[in-house]
C-alpha positions in Angstrom: 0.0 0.0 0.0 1.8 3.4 -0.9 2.1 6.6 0.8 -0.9 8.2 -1.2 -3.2 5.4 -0.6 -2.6 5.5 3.4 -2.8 9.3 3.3 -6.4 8.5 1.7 -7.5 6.4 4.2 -6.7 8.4 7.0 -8.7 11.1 5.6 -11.2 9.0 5.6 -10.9 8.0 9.2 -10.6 11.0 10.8 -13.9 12.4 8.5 -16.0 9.8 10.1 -14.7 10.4 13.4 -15.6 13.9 13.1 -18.8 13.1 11.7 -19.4 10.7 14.7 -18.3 13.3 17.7 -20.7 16.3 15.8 -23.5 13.5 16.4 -23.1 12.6 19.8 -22.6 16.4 20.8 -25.6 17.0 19.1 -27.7 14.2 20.5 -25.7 14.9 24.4 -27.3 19.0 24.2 -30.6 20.3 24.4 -32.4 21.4 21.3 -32.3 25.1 20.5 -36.0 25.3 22.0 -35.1 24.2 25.3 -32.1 25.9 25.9 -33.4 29.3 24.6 -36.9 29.5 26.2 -36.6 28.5 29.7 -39.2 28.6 32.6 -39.0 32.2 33.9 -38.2 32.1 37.9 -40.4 33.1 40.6 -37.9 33.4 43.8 -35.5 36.1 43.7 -32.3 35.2 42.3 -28.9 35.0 43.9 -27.5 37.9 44.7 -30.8 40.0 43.8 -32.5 42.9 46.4 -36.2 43.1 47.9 -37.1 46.2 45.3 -40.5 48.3 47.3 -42.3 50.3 45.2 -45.9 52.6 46.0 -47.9 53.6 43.3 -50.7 56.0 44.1 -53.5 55.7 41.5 -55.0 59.8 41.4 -56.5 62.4 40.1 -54.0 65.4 39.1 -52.9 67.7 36.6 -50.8 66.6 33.4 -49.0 69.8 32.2 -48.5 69.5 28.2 -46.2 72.4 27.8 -45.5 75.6 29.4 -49.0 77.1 30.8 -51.0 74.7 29.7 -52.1 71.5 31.2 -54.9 69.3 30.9 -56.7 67.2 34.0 -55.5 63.5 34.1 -55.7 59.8 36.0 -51.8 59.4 37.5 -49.2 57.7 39.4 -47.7 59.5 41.8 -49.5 62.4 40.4 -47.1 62.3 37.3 -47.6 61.4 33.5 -46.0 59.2 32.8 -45.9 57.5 35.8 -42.6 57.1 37.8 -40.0 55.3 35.6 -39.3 51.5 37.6 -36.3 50.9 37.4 -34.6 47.6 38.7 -31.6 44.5 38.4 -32.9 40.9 36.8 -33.5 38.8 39.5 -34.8 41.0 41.7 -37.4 40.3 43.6 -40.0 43.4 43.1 -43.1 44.5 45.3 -45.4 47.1 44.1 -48.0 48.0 46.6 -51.0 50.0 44.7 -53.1 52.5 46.2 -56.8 53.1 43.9 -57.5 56.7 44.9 -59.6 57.0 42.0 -63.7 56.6 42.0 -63.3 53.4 39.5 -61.4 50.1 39.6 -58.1 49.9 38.1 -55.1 47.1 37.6 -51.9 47.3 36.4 -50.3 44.6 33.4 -46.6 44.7 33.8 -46.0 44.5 29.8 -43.4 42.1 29.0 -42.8 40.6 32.3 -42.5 37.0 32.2 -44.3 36.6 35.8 -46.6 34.8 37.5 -50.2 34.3 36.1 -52.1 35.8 39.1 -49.8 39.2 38.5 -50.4 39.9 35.1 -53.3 42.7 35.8 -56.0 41.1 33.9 -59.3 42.2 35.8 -61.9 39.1 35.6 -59.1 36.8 34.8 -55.7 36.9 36.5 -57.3 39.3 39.3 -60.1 41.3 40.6 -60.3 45.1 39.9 -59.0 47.2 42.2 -61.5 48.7 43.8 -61.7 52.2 44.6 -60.1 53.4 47.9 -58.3 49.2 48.0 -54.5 48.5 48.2 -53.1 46.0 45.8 -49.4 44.1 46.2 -48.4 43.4 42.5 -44.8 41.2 43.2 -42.6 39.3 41.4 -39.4 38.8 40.3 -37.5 40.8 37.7 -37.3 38.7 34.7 -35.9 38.7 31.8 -34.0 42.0 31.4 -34.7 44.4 29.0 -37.6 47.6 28.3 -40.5 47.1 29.7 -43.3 49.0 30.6 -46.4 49.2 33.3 -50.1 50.6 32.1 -53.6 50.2 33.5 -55.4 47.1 31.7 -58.9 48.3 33.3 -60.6 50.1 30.5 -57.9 50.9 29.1 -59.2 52.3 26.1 -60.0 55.4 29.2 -57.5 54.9 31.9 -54.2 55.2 29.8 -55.8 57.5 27.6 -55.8 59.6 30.7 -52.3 59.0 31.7 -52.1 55.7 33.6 -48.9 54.4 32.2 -44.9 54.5 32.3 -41.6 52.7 31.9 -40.1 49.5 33.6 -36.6 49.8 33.1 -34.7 45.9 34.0 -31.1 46.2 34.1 -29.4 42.6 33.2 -27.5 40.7 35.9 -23.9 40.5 34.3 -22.6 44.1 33.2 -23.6 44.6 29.1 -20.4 43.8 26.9 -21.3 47.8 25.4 -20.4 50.9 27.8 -22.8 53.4 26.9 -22.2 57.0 28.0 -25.5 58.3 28.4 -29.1 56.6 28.0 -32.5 58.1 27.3 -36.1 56.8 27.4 -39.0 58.1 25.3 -42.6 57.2 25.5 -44.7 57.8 22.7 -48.0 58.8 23.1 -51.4 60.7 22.0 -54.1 63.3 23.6 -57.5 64.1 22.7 -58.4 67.1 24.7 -62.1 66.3 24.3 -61.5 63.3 26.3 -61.3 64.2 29.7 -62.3 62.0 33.0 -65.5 63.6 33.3 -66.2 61.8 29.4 -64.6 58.6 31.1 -66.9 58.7 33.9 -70.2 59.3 31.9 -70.9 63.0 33.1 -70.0 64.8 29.7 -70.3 64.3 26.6 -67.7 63.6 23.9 -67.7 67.0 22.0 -67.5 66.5 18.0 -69.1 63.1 18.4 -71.7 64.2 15.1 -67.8 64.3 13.4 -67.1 60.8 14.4 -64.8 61.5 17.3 -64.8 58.6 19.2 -66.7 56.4 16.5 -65.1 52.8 17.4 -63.2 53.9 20.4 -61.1 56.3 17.7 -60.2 59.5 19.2 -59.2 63.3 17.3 -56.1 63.9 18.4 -55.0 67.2 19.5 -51.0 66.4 20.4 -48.6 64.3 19.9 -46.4 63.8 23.1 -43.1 62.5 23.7 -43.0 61.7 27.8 -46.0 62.8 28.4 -44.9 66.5 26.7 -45.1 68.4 23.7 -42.8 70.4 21.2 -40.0 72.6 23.1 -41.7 71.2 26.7 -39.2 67.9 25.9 -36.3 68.1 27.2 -33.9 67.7 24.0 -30.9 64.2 24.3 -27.7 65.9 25.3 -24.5 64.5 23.8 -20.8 64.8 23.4 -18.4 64.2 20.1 -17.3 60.4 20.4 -20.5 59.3 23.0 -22.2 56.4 22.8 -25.8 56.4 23.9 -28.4 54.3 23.9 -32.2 55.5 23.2 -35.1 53.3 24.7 -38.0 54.4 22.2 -41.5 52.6 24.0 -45.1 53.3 22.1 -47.7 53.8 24.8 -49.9 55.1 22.7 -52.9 54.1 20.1 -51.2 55.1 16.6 -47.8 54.0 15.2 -45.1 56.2 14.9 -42.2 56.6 12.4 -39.6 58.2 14.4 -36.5 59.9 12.1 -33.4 61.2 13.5 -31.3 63.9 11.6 -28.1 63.5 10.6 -27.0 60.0 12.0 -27.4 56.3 11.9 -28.8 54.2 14.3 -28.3 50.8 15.4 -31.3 48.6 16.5 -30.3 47.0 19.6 -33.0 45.5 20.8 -36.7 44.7 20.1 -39.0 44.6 22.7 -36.5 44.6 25.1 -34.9 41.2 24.1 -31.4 41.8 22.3 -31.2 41.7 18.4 -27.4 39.2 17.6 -25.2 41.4 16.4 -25.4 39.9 12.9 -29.3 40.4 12.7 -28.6 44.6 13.8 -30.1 46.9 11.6 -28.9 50.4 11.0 -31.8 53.0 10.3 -32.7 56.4 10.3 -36.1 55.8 10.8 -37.6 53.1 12.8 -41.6 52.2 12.6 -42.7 51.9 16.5 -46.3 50.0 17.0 -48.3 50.3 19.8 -46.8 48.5 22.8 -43.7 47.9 21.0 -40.6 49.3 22.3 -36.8 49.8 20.2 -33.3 50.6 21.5 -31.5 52.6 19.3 -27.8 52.8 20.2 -26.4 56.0 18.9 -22.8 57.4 18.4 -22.4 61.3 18.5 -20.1 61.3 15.4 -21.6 64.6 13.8 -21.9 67.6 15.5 -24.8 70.3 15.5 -28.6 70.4 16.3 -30.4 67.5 15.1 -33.9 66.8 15.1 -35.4 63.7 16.4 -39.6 63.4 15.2 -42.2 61.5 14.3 -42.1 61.8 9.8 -45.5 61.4 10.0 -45.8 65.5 9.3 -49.3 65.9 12.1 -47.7 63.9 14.5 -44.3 66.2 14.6 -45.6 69.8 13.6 -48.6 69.0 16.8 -46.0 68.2 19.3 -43.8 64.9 18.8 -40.5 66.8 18.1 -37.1 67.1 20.2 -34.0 67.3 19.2 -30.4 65.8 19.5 -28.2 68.1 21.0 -24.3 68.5 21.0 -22.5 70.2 23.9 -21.1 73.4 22.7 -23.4 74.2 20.2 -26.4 76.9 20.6 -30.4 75.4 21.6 -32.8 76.2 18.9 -34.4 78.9 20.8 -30.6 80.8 20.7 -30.9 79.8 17.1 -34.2 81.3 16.1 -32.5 84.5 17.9 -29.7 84.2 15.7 -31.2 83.8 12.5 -34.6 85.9 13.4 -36.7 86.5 10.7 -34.6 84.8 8.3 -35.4 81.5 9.7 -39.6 82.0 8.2 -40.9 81.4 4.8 -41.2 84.6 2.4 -44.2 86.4 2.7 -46.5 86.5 -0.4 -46.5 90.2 -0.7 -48.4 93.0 -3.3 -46.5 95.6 -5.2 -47.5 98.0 -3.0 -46.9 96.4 0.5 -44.0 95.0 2.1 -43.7 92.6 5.4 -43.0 95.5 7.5 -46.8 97.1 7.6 -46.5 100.4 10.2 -49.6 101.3 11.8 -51.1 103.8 13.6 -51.2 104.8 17.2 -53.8 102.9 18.9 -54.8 101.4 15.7 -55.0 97.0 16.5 -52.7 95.5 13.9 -53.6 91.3 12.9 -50.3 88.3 12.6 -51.8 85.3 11.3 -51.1 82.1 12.5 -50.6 80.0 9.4 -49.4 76.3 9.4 -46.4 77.0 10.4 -45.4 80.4 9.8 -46.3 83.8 10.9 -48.0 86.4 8.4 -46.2 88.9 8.1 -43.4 87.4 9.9 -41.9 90.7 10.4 -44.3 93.7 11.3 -43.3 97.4 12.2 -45.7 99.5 14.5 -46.0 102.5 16.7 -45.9 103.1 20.2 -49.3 101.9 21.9 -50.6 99.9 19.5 -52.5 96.0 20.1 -51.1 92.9 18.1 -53.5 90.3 17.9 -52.8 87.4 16.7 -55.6 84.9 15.1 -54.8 81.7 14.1 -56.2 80.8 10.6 -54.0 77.5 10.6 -55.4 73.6 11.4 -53.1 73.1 13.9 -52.8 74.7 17.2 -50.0 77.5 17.8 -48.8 79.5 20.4 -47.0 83.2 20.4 -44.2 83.4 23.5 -42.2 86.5 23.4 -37.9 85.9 24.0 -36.5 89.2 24.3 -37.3 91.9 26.7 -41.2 91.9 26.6 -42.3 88.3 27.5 -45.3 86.9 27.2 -46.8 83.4 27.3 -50.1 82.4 25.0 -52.0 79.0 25.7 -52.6 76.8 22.9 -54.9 78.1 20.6 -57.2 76.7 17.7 -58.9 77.8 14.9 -60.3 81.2 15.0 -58.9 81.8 18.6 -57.2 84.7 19.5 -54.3 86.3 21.7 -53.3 89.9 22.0 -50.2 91.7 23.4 -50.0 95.6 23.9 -46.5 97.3 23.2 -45.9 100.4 24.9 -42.4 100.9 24.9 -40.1 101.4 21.4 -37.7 98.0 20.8 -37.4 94.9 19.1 -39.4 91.7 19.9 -38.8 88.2 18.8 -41.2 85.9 19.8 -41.5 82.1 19.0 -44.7 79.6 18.5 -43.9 77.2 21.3 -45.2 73.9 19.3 -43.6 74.9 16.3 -39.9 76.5 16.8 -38.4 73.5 15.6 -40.3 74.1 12.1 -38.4 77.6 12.4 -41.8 79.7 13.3 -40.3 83.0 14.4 -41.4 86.4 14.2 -40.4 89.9 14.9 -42.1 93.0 15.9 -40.6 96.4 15.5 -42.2 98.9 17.8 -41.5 102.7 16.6 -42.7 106.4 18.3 
């Protein structure tokens, strides 16, 4: 037998060998199934902490944006509701206080727990009942975003605010350092439902216009923790961070969320890790009710960059912030930068100009358009009234940033608001809900 003929055979040999030891390793583990999916646990895992928590189911007052604020079901008399925040394997007890005049649960969304916790009234639990203490308790499993709403009439009770974010921090350190980490509930309100509509003691207004029709409400705002437009605090971050952005849909529509000027990564899907190899990088993410998305950013490009819903209601009514760099001016010092600049030209006559001087006395009119100013600039004299009227469908606000300051409420259609100017000067002034769509205007006040 020559060399080649025993080098052949030995190939042979040691093929089947390997063959035989992939077999038995296969046949010795368990399948994929078992070893993924495993029983969750219910005691609290070593080296885990007794995590007490109080909820206080209430009445209160949910504050929208600056001076304006709508009445609201709460925990802790916040919207959203305290952010929970705790280690896997923790062993957590949530002791709930209904201070409301109807029953209420709580469903701990995406909690592997026990049965009886879940928050299901009629079938894991009884309501709570008004003025009755609840212990919700169980252990911390798995890690990941999670989240905590009222699953009694739901359709009502989150719609009033009865919701917020359970935060599970995994056991062994994550491989990936992140620098700074933000969390962002999406969410909806419908000013014409209020808890006196919930409790059947007024009516649903526009109901002829089918608000309401199917449980469907006409959304007013579009809120990003529980806020609107410049009321969100903006993500602060540094050349070279890494941060991670927990993005968690609380409310009833989807939302298409686009940031400026970078790429994301998805890191997770409903708070269970994406393998690195399955990781998609995106711009824009597509978030479904009661699903949740961590987006790990890097601050590789430096400026002011937007961070919105694309669907164009959703961000020019309120679900707009922005990614901030350290260093570089907030849009409000931006819109006093560029001033007028920053608004679209003005349709103008041959005879007129954006600058219209008026009389002493005399009440000059600024539309609010969607979303500009008209005329964005306007020169007057000494005394006179500016009333603004909005003739736009969305709602707006006038909020004056240099020396004369002044705050309007939200207003609709056909609604007005009216500042006096007695003294000579420039004023700059801002819609609130729409700065980041660069609605600025200026009035020039003369003798």
């Amino acid at each position: 037998m020559d060399s080649t003929t025993i080098l052949r055979l030995s190939l042979i040999v040691a093929g089947v060998f390997l063959v035989a030891l992939v077999l038995s390793r296969l046949v010795a583990q368990p399948s994929l199934e078992k070893s993924f999916f495993i029983e969750p646990p219910r005691q609290m895992l070593p080296g885990g902490q007794v995590r007490d928590f109080y909820l206080n189911v209430q009445s209160g007052s949910w504050e929208i944006s600056k001076d304006f604020s709508v009445d609201a079901w709460t925990y802790n008399g916040k919207v959203p509701g305290p952010e929970l925040r705790v280690r896997e394997g923790d062993l957590v007890r949530i002791k709930v206080k209904n201070s409301l005049s109807v029953p209420t649960t709580i469903h701990w969304h995406g909690i592997e727990l026990p049965n009886a916790m879940d928050g299901v009234p009629g079938i894991t639990q009884q309501a709570i009942q008004p003025g009755q203490l609840f212990t919700y308790q169980f252990v911390a499993y798995p890690a990941g975003t999670r989240m905590y709403h009222s699953h009694q009439d739901p359709s009502s009770q989150m719609e009033l605010g009865l919701y917020g974010a359970l935060i599970i921090e995994p056991r062994r350190p994550e491989p990936v350092h992140y620098d700074r980490e933000y969390v962002a509930i999406l969410d909806e309100l419908a000013q014409d439902f209020t808890p006196g509509v919930a409790l059947g003691q007024e009516h649903l207004e526009h109901e002829n216009a089918g608000n309401g029709r199917g449980g469907a409400l006409q959304y007013d705002f579009f809120l990003i923790n529980g806020k609107a437009a410049d009321a969100i605090p903006p993500m602060e971050i540094k050349k070279g961070e890494r941060i991670l952005l927990r993005v968690i849909n609380l409310g009833n529509l989807p939302h298409s969320m686009h940031l400026h000027g970078h790429t994301f990564t998805i890191v997770a899907t409903d708070g269970n890790p994406v393998p690195p190899a399955a990781r998609l990088r995106k711009d824009t993410v597509l978030i479904g009710p009661g699903e949740r998305y961590d987006l790990e950013i890097f601050g590789t490009n430096l400026g002011v960059w937007l961070f919105h819903c694309h669907m164009p209601n959703h961000s020019e009514n309120g679900m707009m912030t922005f990614l901030h760099y350290e260093g570089f001016p907030s849009p409000t010092q931006l819109a006093e930068m560029h001033g007028h600049a920053a608004t679209p030209p003005e349709k103008s006559e041959p005879t007129t100009t954006s600058e219209t001087p008026v009389s002493t006395g005399q009440e000059a009119i600024v539309e609010m358009l969607d979303n500009r100013f008209s005329p964005g600039k306007l020169t007057v004299k000494v005394g006179t009234t500016v009333t603004w009227v909005n003739h736009g469908t969305n709602r707006h606000t006038t909020t004056g940033i240099d020396s004369l300051l002044w705050n309007s409420k939200p207003t609709k259609r056909d609604e007005k608001f009216s500042v006096t100017f007695t003294k000579p000067g420039t004023y700059r002034y801002i819609c609130r809900q729409h700065i980041l769509n660069g609605m600025v205007g200026t009035i020039v006040v003369r003798e």
